[in-house]
Structures are given as C-alpha cells and as structure tokens.
C-alpha positions as CSV (number, residue, x, y, z in Angstrom):
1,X,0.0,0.0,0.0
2,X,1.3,3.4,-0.6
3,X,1.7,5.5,2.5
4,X,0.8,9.0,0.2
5,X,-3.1,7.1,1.3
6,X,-2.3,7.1,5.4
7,X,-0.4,10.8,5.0
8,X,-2.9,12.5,3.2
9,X,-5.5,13.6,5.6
10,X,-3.5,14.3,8.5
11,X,-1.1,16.8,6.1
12,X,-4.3,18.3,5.2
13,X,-5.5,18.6,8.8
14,X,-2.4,20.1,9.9
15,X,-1.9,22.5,6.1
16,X,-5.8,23.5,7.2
17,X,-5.6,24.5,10.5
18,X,-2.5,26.1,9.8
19,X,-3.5,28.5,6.7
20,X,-6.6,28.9,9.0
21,X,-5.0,29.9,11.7
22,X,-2.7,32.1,10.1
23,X,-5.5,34.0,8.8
24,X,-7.4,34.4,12.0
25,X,-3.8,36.2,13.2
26,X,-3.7,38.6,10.4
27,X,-7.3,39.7,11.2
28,X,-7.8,39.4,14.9
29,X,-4.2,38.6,16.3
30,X,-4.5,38.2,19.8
31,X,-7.9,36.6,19.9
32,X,-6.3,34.0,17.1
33,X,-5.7,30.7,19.7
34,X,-10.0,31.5,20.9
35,X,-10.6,30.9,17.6
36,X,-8.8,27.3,16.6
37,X,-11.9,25.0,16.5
38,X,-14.8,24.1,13.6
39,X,-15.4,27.4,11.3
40,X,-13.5,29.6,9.1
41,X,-11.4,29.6,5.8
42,X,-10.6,26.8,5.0
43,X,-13.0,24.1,5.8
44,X,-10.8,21.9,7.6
45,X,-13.2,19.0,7.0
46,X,-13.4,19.6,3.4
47,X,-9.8,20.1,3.2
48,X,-9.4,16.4,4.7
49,X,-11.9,14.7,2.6
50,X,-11.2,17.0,-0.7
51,X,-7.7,16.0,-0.9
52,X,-8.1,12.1,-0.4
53,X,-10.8,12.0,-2.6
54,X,-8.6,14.0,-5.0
55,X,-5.6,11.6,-4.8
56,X,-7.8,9.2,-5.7
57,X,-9.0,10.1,-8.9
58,X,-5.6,11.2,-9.7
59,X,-3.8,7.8,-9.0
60,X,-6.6,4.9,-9.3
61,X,-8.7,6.8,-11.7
62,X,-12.3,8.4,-11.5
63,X,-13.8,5.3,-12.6
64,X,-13.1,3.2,-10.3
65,X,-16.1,2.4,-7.2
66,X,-13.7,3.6,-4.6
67,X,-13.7,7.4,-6.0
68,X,-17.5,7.5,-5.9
69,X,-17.8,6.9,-2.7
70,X,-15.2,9.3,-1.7
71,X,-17.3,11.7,-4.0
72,X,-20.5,11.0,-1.8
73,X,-18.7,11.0,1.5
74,X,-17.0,14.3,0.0
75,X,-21.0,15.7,-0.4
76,X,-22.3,15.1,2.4
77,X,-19.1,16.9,4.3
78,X,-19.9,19.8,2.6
79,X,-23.3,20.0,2.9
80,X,-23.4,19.4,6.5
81,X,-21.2,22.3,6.9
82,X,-22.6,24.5,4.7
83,X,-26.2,23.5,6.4
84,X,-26.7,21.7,9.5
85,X,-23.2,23.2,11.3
86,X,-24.0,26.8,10.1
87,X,-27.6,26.4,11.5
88,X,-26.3,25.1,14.6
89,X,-23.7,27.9,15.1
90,X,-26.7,30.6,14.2
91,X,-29.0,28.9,17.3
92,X,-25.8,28.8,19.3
93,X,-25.9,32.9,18.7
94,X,-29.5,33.2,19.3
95,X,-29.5,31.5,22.6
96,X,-26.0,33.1,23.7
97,X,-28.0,36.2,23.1
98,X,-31.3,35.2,24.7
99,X,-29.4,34.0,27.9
100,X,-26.8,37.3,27.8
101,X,-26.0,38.2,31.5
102,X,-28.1,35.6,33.2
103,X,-25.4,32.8,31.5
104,X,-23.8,29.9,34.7
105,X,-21.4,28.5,31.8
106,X,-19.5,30.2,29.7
107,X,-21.0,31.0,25.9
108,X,-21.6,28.4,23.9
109,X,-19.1,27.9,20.6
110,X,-21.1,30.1,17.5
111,X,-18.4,29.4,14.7
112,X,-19.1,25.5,13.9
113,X,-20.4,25.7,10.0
114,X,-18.6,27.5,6.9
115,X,-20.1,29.8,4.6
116,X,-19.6,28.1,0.5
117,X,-16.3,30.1,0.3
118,X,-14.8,28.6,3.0
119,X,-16.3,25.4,1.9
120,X,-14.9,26.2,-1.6
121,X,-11.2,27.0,0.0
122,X,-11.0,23.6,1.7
123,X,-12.1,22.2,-2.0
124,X,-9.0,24.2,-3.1
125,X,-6.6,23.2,-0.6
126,X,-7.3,19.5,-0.9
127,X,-6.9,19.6,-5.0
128,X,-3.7,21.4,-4.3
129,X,-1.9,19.3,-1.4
130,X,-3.4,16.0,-4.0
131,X,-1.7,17.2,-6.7
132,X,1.7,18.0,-5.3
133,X,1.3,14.6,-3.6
134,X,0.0,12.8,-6.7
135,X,3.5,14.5,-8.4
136,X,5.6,13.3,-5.6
C-alpha cells in the first residue's frame, strides 16, 4: 500500500488549520488561539476529505467504485457544513443572546459551520496538497 493514502489527511489537517490559523492572526491577532476550532477559511473537514478524494482520482482513476464513494462521503461533508453546522452555530448565537447576563457557563461555541467560500477554500486546498502529492 502506498503510504501518500495514510499521509494524506492528517497533512491536510495540519496544512488547514494552519492556513486557517494564520488568517485568523492577520485579522484578529491576539484573539487568534480562541478561535482554533470548527469554522472559518478553510474548511478543515473539506480540506481532509477534498484532498483524499482527489488523490484518488488522480492515481486509481475516477472510474473506479472507490472514488464515488469518496465523492459522496466528500458531499455530504460539505453539505453538513454548509447546512446543518452553520444552523447550529446561528441557534448557538440566538440562545447566547437570549441568555446574555443571566449565563452559569460560559458562551456556547457560535463558529461551527462554513459559509460556500470557506467550503470552496478547503475544495481548493485538498486539490492542491493532492496534486503536489500525486507529483511526488
């Protein structure tokens, strides 16, 4: 088996995280480390699945079984951050702000879905980090 497979998605974890978190430092630098989590540009999640799925097609080709499922796993990411995170970071909003002073714990997390830009940076990043693998 080739180990480019096993690497993959933790490279694209870590390249993720990292353009992410450099970007959070450009625009709110202290605050950057609250912000490390589910949320911003790049989806992290899409970035993972993106680039495997990528590899994939590159090296076993797009017509084999194996690349549509990656394909439908890949869909499904990206929908459930672009829908069912997003909504859930929106109520997390609404309630912080319903509960306001009265709160016993601390806020809950607001940033956990990705707007289709973000979604469409992690598409970017995986293609990206699966080609330069794929050329290795």
């Amino acid at each position: 088996m080739d180990y480019k497979y096993a690497v993959i998605p933790v490279i694209a974890w870590f390249a993720a995280g990292t353009v992410k978190f450099i970007i959070n430092y450009i625009r709110f630098r202290q605050e950057a480390v609250t912000l490390i989590g589910n949320g911003g540009f790049p989806s992290t999640h899409t970035t993972v699945i993106s680039s495997t799925v990528f590899f994939i097609g590159l090296s076993e080709g797009i017509n084999q079984p194996i690349f549509s499922l990656g394909v439908a796993v890949l869909m499904i990411t990206m929908f459930d951050a672009m829908g069912i995170r997003r909504a859930l970071g929106k109520q997390a909003a609404m309630i912080n702000q319903h509960i306001g002073p009265h709160q016993i714990t601390k806020p809950l997390r607001e940033r956990q879905g990705h707007t289709p830009v973000e979604v469409l940076g992690g598409l970017i990043v995986g293609f990206l980090l699966a080609f330069v693998f794929y050329r290795m």
